[in-house]
Biotite code that builds the C-alpha atoms (Angstrom):
import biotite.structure as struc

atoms = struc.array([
    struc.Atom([34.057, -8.049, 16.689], chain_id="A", res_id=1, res_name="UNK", atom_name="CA", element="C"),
    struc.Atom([35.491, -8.565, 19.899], chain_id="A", res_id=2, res_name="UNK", atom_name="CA", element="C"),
    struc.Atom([39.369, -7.614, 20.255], chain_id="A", res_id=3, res_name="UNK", atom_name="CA", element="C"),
    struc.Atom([41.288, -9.081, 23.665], chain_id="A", res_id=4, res_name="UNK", atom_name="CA", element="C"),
    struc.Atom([43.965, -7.361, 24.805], chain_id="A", res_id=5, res_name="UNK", atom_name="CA", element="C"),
    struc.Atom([47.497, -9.693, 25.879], chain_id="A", res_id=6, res_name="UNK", atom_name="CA", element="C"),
    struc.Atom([48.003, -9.436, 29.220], chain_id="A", res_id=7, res_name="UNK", atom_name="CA", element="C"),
    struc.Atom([51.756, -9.962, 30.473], chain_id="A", res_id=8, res_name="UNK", atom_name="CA", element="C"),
    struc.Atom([53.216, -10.444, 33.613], chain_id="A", res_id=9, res_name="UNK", atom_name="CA", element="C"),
    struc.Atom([57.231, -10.594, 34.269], chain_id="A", res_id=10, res_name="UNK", atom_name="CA", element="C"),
    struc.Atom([57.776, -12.485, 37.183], chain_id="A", res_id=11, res_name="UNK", atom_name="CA", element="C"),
    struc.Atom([60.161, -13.420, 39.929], chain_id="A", res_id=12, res_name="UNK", atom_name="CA", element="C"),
    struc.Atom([60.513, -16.613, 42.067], chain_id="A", res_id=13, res_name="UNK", atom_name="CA", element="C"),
    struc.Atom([59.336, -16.205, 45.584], chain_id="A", res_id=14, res_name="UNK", atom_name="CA", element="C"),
    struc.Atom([57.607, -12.838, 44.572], chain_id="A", res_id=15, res_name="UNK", atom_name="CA", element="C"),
    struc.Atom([54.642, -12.245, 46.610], chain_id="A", res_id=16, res_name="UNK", atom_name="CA", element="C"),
    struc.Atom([53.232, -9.785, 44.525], chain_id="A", res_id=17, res_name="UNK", atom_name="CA", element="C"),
    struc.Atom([53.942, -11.659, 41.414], chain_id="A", res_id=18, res_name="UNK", atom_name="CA", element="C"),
    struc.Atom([51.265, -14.204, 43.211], chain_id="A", res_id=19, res_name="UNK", atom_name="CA", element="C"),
    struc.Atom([48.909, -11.807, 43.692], chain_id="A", res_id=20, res_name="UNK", atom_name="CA", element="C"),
    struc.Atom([49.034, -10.646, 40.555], chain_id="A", res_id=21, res_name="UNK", atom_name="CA", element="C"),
    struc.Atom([48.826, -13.724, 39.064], chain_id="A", res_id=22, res_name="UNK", atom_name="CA", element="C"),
    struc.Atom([45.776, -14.675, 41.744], chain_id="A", res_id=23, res_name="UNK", atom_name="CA", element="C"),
    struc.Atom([43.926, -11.443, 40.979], chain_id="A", res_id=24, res_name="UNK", atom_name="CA", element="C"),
    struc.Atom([43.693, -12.087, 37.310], chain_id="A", res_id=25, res_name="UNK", atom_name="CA", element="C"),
    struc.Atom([42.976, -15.855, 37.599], chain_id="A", res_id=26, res_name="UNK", atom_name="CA", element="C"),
    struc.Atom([40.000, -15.627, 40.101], chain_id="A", res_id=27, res_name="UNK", atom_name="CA", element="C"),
    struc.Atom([38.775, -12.822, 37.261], chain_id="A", res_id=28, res_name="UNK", atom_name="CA", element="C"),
    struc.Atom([39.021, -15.504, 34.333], chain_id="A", res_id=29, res_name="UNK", atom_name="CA", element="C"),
    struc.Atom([41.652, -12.988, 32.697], chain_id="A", res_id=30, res_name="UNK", atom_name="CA", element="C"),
    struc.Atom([43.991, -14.692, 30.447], chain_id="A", res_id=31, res_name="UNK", atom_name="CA", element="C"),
    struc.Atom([47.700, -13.997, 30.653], chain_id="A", res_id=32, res_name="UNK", atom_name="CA", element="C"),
    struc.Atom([51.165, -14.736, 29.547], chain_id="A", res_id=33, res_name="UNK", atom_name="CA", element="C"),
    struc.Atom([53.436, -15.593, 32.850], chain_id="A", res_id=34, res_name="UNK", atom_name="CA", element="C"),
    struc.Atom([57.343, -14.880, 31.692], chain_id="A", res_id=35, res_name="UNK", atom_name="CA", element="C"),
    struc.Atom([60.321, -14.844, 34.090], chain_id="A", res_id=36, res_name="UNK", atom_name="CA", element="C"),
    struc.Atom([61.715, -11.788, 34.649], chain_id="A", res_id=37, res_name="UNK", atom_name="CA", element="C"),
    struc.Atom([64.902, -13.541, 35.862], chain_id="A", res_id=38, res_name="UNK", atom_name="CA", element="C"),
    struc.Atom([65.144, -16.311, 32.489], chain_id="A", res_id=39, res_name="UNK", atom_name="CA", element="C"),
    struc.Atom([68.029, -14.852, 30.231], chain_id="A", res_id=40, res_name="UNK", atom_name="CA", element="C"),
    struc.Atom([65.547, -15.108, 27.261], chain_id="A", res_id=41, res_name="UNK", atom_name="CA", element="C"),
    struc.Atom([63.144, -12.695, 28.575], chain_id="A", res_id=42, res_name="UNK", atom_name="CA", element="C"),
    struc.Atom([65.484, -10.377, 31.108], chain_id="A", res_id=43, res_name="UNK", atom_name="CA", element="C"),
    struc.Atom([66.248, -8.106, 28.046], chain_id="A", res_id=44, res_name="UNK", atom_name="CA", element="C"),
    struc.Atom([62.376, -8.251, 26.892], chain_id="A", res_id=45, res_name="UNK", atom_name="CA", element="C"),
    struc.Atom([61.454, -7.233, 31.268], chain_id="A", res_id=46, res_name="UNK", atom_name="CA", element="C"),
    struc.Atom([64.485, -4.617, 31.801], chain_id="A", res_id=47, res_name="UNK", atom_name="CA", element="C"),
    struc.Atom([62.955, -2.941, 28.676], chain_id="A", res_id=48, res_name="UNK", atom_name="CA", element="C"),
    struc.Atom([59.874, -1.853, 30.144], chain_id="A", res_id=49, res_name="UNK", atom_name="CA", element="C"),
    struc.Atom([61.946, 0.509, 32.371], chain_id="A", res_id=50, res_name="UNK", atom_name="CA", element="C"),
    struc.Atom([59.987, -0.656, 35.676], chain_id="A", res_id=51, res_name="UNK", atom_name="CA", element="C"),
    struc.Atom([61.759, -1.554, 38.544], chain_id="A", res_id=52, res_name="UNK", atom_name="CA", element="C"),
    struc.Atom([59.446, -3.473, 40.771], chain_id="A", res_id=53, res_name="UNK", atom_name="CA", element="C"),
    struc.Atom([57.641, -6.870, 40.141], chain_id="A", res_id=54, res_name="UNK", atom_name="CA", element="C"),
    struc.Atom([56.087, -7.869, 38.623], chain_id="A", res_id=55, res_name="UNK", atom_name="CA", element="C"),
    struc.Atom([56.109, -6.182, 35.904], chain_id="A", res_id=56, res_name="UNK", atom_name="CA", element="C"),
    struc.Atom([52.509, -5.846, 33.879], chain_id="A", res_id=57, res_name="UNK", atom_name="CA", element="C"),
    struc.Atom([51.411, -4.533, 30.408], chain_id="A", res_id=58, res_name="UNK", atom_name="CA", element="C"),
    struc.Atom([48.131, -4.647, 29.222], chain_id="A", res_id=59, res_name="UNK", atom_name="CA", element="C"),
    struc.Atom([48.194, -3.453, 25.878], chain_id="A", res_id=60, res_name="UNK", atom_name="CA", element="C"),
    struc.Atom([50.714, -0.318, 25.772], chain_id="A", res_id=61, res_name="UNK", atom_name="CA", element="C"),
    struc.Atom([49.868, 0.400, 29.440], chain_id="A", res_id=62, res_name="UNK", atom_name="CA", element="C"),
    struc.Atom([52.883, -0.713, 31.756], chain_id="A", res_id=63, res_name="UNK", atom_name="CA", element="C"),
    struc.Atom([53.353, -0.896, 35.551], chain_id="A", res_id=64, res_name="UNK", atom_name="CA", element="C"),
    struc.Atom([54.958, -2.475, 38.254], chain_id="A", res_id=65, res_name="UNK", atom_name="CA", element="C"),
    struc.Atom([54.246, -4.256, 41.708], chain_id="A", res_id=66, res_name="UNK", atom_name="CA", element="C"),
    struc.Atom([50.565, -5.798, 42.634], chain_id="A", res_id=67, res_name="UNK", atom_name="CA", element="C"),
    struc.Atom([48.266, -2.871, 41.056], chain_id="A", res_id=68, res_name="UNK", atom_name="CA", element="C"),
    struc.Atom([44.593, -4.370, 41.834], chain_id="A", res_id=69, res_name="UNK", atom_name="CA", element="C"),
    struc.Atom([43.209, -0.849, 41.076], chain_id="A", res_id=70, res_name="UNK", atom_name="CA", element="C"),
    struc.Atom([45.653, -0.057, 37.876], chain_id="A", res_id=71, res_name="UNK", atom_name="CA", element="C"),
    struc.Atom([44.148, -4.321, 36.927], chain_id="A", res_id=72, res_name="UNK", atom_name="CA", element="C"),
    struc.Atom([41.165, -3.068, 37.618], chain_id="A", res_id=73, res_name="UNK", atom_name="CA", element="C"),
    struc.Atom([40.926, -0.058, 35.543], chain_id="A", res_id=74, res_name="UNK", atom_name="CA", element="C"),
    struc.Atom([42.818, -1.812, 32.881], chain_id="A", res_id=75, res_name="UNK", atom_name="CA", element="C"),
    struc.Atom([41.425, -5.075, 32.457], chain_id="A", res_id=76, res_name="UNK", atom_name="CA", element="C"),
    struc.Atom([37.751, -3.635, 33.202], chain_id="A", res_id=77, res_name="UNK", atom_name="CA", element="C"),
    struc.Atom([37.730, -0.942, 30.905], chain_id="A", res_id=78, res_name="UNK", atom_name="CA", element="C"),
    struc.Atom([39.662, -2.437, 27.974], chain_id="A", res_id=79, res_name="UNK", atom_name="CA", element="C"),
    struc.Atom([37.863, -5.770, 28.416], chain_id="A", res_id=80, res_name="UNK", atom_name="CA", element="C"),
    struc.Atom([34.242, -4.120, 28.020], chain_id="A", res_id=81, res_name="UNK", atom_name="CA", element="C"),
    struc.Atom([35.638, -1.909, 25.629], chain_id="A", res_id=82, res_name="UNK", atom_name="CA", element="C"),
    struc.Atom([36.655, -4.312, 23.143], chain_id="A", res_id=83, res_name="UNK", atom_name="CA", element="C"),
])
């Protein structure tokens, strides 16, 4: 049985590494839920996460911030082939 982990990203307008997050998982065919990090429905959800920098990523119960292509990498990779 095959289990896929959610993969979130709290983003900001005009964030370039929110785009290359967003790029970097796309041109990988890994799904993801896209929330705005500034929209007062999710701001409590993002400020939560205690990271600072966007965008703000979990996969699963791992958390970061900022364009990560090696933390994505590790992550997605790993957890992917894993499940």
């Amino acid at each position: 049985m095959t289990t896929q982990l959610t993969v979130r990203v709290y983003t900001k307008p005009n964030c370039m590494q929110c785009r290359l997050t967003k790029t970097w998982l796309a041109k990988r065919g890994v799904p993801f839920i896209e929330d705005d990090a500034t929209d007062p429905q999710t701001i409590a959800a993002a400020q939560a996460l205690r990271v600072m920098a966007a965008p703000i990523v979990t996969i699963g119960d791992v958390v970061f911030g900022g364009f990560r292509p090696d933390l994505l990498e590790q992550h997605v990779s790993t957890k992917e082939k894993a499940a």
